[in-house]
C-alpha positions as CSV (number, residue, x, y, z in Angstrom):
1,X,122.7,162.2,96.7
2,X,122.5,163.8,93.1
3,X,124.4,165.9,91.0
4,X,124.0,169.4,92.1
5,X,126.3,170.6,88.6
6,X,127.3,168.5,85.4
7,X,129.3,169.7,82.3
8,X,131.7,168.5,79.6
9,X,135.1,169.2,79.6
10,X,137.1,169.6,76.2
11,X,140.2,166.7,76.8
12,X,141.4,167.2,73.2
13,X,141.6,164.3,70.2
14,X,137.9,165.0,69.1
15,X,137.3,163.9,72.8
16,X,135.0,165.6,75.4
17,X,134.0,164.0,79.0
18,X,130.9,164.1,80.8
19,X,131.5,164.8,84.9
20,X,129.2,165.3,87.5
21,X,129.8,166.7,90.7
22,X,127.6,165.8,93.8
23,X,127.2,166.2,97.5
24,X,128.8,169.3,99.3
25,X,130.3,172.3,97.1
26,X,132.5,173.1,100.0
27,X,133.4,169.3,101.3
28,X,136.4,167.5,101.2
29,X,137.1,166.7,97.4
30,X,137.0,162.9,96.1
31,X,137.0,161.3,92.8
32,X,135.4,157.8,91.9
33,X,136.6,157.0,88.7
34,X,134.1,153.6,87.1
35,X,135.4,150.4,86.1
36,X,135.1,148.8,82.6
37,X,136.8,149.6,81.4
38,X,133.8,151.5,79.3
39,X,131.2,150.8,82.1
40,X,130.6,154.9,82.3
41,X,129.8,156.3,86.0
42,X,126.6,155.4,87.2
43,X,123.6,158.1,86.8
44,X,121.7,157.4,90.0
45,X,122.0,159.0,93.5
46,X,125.1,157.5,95.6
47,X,124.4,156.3,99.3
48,X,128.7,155.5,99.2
49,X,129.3,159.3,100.3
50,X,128.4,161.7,103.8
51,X,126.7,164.7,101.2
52,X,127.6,167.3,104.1
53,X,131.3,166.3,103.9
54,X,132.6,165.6,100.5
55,X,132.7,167.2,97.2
56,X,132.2,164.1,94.9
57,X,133.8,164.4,91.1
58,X,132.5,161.1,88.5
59,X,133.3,161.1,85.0
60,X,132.3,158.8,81.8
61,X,135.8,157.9,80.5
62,X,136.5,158.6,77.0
63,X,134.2,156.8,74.8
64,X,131.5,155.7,77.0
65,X,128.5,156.9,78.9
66,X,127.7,160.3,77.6
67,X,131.2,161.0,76.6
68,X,131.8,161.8,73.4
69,X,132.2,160.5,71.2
70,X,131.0,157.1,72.1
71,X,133.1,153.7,71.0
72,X,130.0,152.0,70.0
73,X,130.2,154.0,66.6
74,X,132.9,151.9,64.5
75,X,133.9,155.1,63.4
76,X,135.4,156.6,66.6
77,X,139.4,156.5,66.6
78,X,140.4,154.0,69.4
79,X,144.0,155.1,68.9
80,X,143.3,158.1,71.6
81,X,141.4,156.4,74.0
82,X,144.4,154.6,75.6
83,X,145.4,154.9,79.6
84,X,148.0,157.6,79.5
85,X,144.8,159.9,77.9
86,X,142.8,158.9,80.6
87,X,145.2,159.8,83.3
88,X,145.8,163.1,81.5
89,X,141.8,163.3,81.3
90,X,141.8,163.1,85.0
91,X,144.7,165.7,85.8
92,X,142.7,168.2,83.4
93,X,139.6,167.5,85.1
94,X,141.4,168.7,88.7
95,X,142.2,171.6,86.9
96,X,139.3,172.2,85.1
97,X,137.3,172.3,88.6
98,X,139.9,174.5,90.4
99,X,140.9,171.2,92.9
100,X,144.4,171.0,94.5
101,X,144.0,167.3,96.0
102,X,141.7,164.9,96.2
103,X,140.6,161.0,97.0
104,X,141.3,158.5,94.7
105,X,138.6,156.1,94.8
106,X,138.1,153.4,91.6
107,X,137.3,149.8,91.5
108,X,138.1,147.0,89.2
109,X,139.3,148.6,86.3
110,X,139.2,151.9,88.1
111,X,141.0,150.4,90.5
112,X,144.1,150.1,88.2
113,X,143.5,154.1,86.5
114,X,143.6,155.2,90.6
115,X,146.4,153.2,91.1
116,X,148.3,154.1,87.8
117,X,146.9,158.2,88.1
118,X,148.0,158.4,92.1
119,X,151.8,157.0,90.8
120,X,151.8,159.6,88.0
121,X,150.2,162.5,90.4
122,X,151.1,161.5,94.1
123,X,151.1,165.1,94.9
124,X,147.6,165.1,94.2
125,X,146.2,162.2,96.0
126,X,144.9,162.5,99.9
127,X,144.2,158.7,100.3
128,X,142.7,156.1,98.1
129,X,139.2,153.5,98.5
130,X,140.1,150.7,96.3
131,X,137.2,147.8,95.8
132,X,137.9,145.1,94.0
133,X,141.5,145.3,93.0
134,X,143.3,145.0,90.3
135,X,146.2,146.3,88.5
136,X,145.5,144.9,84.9
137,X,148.8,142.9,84.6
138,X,148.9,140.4,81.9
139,X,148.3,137.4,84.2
140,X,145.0,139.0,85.7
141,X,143.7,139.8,82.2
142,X,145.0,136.4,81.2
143,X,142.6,134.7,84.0
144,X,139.6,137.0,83.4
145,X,139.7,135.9,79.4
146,X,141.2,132.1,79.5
147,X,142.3,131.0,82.8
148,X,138.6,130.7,84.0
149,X,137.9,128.5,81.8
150,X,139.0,125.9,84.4
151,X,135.8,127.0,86.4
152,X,133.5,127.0,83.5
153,X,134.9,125.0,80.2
154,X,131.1,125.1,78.5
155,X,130.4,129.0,78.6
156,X,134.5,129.8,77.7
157,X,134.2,127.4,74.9
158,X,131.1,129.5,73.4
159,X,133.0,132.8,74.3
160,X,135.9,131.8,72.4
161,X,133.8,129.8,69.4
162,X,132.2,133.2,68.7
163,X,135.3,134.6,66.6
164,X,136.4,133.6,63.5
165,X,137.9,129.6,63.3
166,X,141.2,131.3,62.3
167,X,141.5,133.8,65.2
168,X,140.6,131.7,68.1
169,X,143.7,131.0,68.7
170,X,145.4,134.5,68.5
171,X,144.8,137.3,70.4
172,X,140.8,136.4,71.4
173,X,140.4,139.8,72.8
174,X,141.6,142.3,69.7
175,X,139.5,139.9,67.4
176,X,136.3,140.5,70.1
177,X,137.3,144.3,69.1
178,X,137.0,143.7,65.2
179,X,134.1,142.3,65.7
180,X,132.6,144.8,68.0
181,X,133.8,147.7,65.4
182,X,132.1,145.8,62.2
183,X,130.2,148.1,60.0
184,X,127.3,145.9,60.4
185,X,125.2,146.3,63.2
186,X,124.1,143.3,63.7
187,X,127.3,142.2,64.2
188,X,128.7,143.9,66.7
189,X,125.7,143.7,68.7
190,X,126.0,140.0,68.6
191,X,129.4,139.8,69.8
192,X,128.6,142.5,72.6
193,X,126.3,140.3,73.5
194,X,128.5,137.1,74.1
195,X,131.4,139.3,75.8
196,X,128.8,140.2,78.2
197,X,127.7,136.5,78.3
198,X,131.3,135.3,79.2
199,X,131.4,138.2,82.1
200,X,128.0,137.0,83.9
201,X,129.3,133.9,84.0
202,X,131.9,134.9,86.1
203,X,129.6,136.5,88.6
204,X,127.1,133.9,88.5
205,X,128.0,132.7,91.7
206,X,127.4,135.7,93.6
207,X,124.6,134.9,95.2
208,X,124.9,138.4,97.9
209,X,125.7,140.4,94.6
210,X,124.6,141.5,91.3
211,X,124.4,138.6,88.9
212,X,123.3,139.0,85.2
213,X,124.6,143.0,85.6
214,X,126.6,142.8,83.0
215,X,123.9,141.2,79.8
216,X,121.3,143.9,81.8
217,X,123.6,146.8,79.8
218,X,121.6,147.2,76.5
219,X,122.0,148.5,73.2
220,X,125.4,151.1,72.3
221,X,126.1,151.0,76.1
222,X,127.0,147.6,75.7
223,X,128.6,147.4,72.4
224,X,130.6,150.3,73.7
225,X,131.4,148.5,76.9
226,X,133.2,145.3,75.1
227,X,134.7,147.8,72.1
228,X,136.6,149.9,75.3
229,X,137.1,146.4,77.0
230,X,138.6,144.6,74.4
231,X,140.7,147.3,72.8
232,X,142.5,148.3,76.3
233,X,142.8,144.6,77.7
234,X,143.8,143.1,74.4
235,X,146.6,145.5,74.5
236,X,147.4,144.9,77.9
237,X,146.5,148.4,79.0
238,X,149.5,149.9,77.1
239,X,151.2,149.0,80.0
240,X,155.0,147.6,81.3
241,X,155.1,143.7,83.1
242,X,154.1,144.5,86.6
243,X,154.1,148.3,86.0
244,X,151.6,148.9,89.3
245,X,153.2,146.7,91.3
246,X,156.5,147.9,90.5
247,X,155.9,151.4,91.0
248,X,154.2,150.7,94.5
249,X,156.9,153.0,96.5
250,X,155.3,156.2,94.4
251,X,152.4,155.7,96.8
252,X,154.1,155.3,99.6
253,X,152.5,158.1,102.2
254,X,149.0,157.4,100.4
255,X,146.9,156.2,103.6
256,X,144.6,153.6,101.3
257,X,142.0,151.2,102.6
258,X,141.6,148.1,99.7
259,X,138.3,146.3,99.5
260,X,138.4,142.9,98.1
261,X,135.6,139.9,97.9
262,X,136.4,136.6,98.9
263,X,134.7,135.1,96.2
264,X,135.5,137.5,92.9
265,X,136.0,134.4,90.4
266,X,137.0,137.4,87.6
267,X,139.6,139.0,90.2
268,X,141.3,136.4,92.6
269,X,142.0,138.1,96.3
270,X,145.8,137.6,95.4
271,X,146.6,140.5,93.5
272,X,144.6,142.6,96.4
273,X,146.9,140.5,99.1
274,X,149.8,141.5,96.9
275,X,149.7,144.7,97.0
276,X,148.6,145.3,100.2
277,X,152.0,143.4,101.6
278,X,154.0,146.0,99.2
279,X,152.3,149.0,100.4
280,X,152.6,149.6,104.3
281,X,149.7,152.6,103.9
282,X,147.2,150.2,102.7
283,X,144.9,148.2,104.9
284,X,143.0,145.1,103.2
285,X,139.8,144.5,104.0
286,X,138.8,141.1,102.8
287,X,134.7,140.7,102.5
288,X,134.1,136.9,103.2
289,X,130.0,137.1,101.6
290,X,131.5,139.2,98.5
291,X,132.3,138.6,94.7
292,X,133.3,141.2,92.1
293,X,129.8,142.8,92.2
294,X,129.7,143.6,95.9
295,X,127.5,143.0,99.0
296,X,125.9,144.3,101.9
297,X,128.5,144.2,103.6
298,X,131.3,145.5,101.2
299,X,129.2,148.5,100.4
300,X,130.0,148.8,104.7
301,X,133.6,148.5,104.5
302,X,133.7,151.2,101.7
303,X,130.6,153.7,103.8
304,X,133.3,153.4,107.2
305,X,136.7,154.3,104.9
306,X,134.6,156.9,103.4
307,X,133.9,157.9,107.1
308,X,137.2,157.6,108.6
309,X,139.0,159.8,105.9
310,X,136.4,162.4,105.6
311,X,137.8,163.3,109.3
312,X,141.6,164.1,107.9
C-alpha cells in the first residue's frame, strides 16, 4: 500500500518532519518509526500491513529523508537533533494527527526510539513489533564499531585508518562526524562512503538478506546517514548505562512480539534474549535463516504479529 496523505509537521529548532500516512483512514493506528539512525522511512508501498485494518503513520526523523533540514548540509545544528527531540517529535506527531494510542513498531535503531518513546508515553502504546533489537547501550554500540573487528580485522582496520593518525584512538565515531560535517565535499563524501563500507561488511554474510544495502544509499542520503549515525552513537544516544533495560517495568502491560535474526553479526540475539527475559509481555521470536537485514521468513513473523494485534 501507498500513502493516501503526506505533510510536514512544524517540531520546532528550525526543524520540520516529513510523515506519511497509508492504508486505512479509519484502521487501527500504528507507527513504524526507521532505523539509522538517519536511514529516513522508506518511500515505496509496504506489504508489512493488512491496508483494510490499520492506519499506518512513518516519518523521516529529524535531519534525514525529506526532513528538513537535512544533516548532510555541514551547516545544520546537530545540537537539536538528539533522542529526547525525537521522542518529543513523535508525541507531537500523535497530536498533530488527532491519535489517542497507537502501535509501536521500530527496528534496529528504531527499535531503541520505540522502546525509549513507549517508557516515556506508556499511555500511548497498544503493543509493540520490534525487529532486530536493540537498545543502543554502550556495549552494543561498542561491538557494532570495534568489537567486530574480531570477525573481520582487514575491513575494521580500513574503517578505523580513515580518520586522522591522531584520532584513531579516541572517540572513532565523533571523529567519523567531523569528517562527515567538513566544508569540503569531497570529504565527507569519502568518509560516508567508508562508514557505509564498514556496515556492509557486517551484513555480508547474509546470504537470505540484503547485502551491499547500506554503500547502495547514494549521494546526501548517505552522507546524512553516517553525519545522524555518528553524532547519536558517538554520544551514546544521550543516554543513562542500561537506561532501556533498566526502565523495562514502564512497559510492563505492553503485549510486544520481538523479532530477532540468528545471524545479525552488527546486533548479537543477546540483547533481544535480554530483554525478552525482563519483559513478561514480550514474546521472542528468533529467525534461524535471518541477519540484521531480514528474510523471508522474518518479513513472516512480523506479517502474523501484525495480524494477531490488528484483532485487539
Amino acid at each position: 500500500m501507498g500513502p493516501y496523505a503526506t505533510g510536514f509537521l512544524d517540531v520546532g529548532d528550525g526543524n520540520r518532519i516529513y510523515y506519511e500516512e497509508l492504508g486505512n483512514p479509519d484502521g487501527k493506528p500504528a507507527v513504524n518509526l526507521h532505523g539509522g539512525p538517519g536511514s529516513g522511512s522508506m518511500k515505496r508501498p509496504t506489504k508489512a500491513w493488512d491496508p483494510e485494518k490499520w492506519r499506518v503513520i512513518r516519518f523521516d526523523q529529524r535531519g534525514c529523508g525529506l526532513s528538513t533540514p537535512s544533516a548532510a548540509d555541514p551547516a545544520t545544528d546537530m545540537s537539536v537533533n538528539t533522542t529526547q527531540h525525537l521522542i518529543r517529535d513523535i508525541e507531537l506527531l500523535r497530536e498533530h494527527l488527532g491519535i489517542e494510542k497507537w502501535l509501536v513498531k521500530g527496528g534496529s535503531w528504531g527499535a531503541a526510539l520505540a522502546l525509549l518513546y513507549a517508557q516515556a508515553h506508556p499511555e500511548r502504546v497498544t503493543e509493540m513489533i520490534i525487529p532486530a533489537v536493540t537498545t543502543t547501550r554502550p556495549e552494543e554500540t561498542d561491538w557494532l564499531y570495534h568489537g567486530a573487528r574480531r570477525l573481520f580485522p582487514e575491513a575494521w582496520d580500513r574503517f578505523r585508518n580513515h580518520v586522522p593518525e591522531d584520532e584513531r584512538d579516541g572517540n572513532l565515531l565523533l571523529a567519523y562526524g567531523r569528517l562527515v560535517a567538513n566544508p569540503d565535499r569531497a570529504v565527507r563524501e569519502a568518509a560516508a562512503a567508508e562508514w557505509m563500507r564498514w556496515e556492509d561488511t557486517l551484513i555480508s554474510q547474509e546470504s537470505n538478506g540484503k547485502p551491499g544495502s547500506y554503500s547502495a544509499v547514494v549521494d546526501d542520503d548517505r552522507v546524512a546517514f553516517v553525519r545522524i549515525c555518528a553524532h547519536y552513537f558517538g554520544s551514546d544516544a544521550w543516554l543513562e548505562p542500561d537506561q532501556v533495560l533498566r526502565n523495562v517495568d514502564k512497559l510492563r502491560g505492553i503485549p510486544a512480539v520481538l523479532v530477532h535474526g540468528r545471524h545479525d553479526l552488527g546486533s548479537p540475539v543477546y540483547t533481544a534474549w535480554e530483554l525478552a527475559q525482563a519483559w513478561p509481555d514480550a514474546k521472542l521470536v528468533i529467525i534461524e535463516d535471518s541477519g540484521h537485514t531480514g528474510s523471508e521468513a522474518m518479513g513472516q513473523a512480523l506479517n502474523e504479529a501484525a495480524e494477531e494485534f490488528s484483532k485487539r
